[in-house]
C-alpha positions, 0 to 999 in steps of 0.5 A, a space after each residue: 213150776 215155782 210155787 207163788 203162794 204158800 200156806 202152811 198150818 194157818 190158823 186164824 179166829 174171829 175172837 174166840 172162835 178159831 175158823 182155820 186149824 192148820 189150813 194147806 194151799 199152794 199155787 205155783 206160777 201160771 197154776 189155776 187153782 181151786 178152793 171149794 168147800 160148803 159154806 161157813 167153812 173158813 174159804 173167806 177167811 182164808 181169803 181175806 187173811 192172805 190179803 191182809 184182811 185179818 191176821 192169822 193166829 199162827 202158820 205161815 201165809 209165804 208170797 214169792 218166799 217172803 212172808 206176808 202174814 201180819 203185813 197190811 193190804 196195801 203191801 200185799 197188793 203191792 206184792 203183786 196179789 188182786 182180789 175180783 171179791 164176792 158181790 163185785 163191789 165195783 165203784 158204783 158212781 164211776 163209769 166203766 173207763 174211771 173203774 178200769 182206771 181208778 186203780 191201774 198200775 204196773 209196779 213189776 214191769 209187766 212184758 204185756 202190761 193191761 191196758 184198757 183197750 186190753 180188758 175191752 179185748 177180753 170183755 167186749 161189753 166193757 168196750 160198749 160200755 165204758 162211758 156207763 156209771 158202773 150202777 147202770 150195769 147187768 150182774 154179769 156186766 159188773 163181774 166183768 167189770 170186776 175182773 177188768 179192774 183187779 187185771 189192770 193191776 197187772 197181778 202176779 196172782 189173781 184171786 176170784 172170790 165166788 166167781 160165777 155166783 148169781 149170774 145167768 148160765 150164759 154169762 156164767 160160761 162167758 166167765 169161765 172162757 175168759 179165765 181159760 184165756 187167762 190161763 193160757 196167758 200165764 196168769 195164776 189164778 186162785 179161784 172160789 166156786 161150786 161150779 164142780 165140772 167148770 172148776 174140773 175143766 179150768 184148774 190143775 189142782 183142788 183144794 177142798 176144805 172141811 170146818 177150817 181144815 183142808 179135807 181133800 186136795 189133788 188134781 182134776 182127774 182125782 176130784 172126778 173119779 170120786 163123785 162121793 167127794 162132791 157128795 161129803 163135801 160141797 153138798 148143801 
């Protein structure tokens, strides 16, 4: 499987104060991968800085083998990177279709190109809804929404920032078996979330990180054959 994103040794600061020390993540083609950690850990601030949104201090930050630190965002998105970010923040005073839309392409010639009667496909609900101002939506139905809106990009990696947060348990699975179609499609996905035993049953490799380090990584039977992890490192 060949590797789509690599981080190596990233550090990256807010002014003074350093966030990441030498920060470890890969995922490969295809691969659905996880960062977990507590919060105020450096998960955002990776995040943002293989997007662009920051410039990492040091490392190296490698997309398909060419370096992406110090480009701007649009060039990384180009690239063939989509963020579903945490809150949502879908275009509010747009209607479902117009945010599908809004930001659609397919720069890398995809075989099977997102299209919106396809997210309606995945999320029948944006089908019902696709003349509604996207303000007028549930949490669940934004997040959705969301996802919709990154796929119609037609990225090479997906990347969910706190996926499930804050939605209702039955949305919240409805969310998770749409990602496993995802996966089963071939698409890489990079995923922020606490929801252990959804992420356990979901993804082949776990990185967990500890204040800006990478503290714990391997695949799924790993993570549950130690409970204590859980414990030591995504506890409140």
């Amino acid at each position: 499987m060949p590797t789509l994103l690599r981080i190596e040794n990233l550090t990256a600061a807010y002014g003074q104060s350093q966030v990441l020390f030498g920060m470890e993540l890969s995922v490969g083609a295809g691969e659905v991968v996880t960062l977990m950690g507590r919060n105020g850990m450096g998960k955002t601030t990776t995040i943002r800085s293989i997007l662009g949104l920051m410039r990492p201090t040091g490392g190296s930050l490698r997309f398909e083998d060419k370096e992406l630190s110090g480009q701007p965002p649009h060039r990384i998105a180009r690239a063939g990177i989509a963020l579903v970010p945490e809150g949502r923040q879908v275009f509010p005073t747009l209607t479902v279709r117009e945010n599908l839309i809004a930001t659609a392409a397919d720069r890398h010639a995809s075989k099977h190109p997102w299209t919106v009667e396809r997210v309606h496909a995945l999320f029948p609900r944006l089908a019902e809804r696709a003349g509604n101002l996207a303000r007028n939506l549930s949490g669940g139905e934004q997040q959705m929404l969301a996802i919709g809106r990154a796929l119609m990009t037609n990225p090479k990696l997906l990347i969910l920032d706190e996926a499930t947060e804050g939605l209702a348990p039955l949305v919240r699975a409805e969310i998770w078996t749409c990602l496993a179609q995802l996966k089963a499609e071939g698409q890489a996905i990079l995923v922020v979330d606490k929801t252990v035993a959804a992420l356990a049953r979901l993804a082949d490799r776990h990185h967990v990180i500890e204040k800006g380090r990478l503290a714990w990584s391997g695949n799924s039977a790993a993570l549950l054959a130690d409970p204590s992890l859980k414990e030591r490192y995504l506890g409140v």
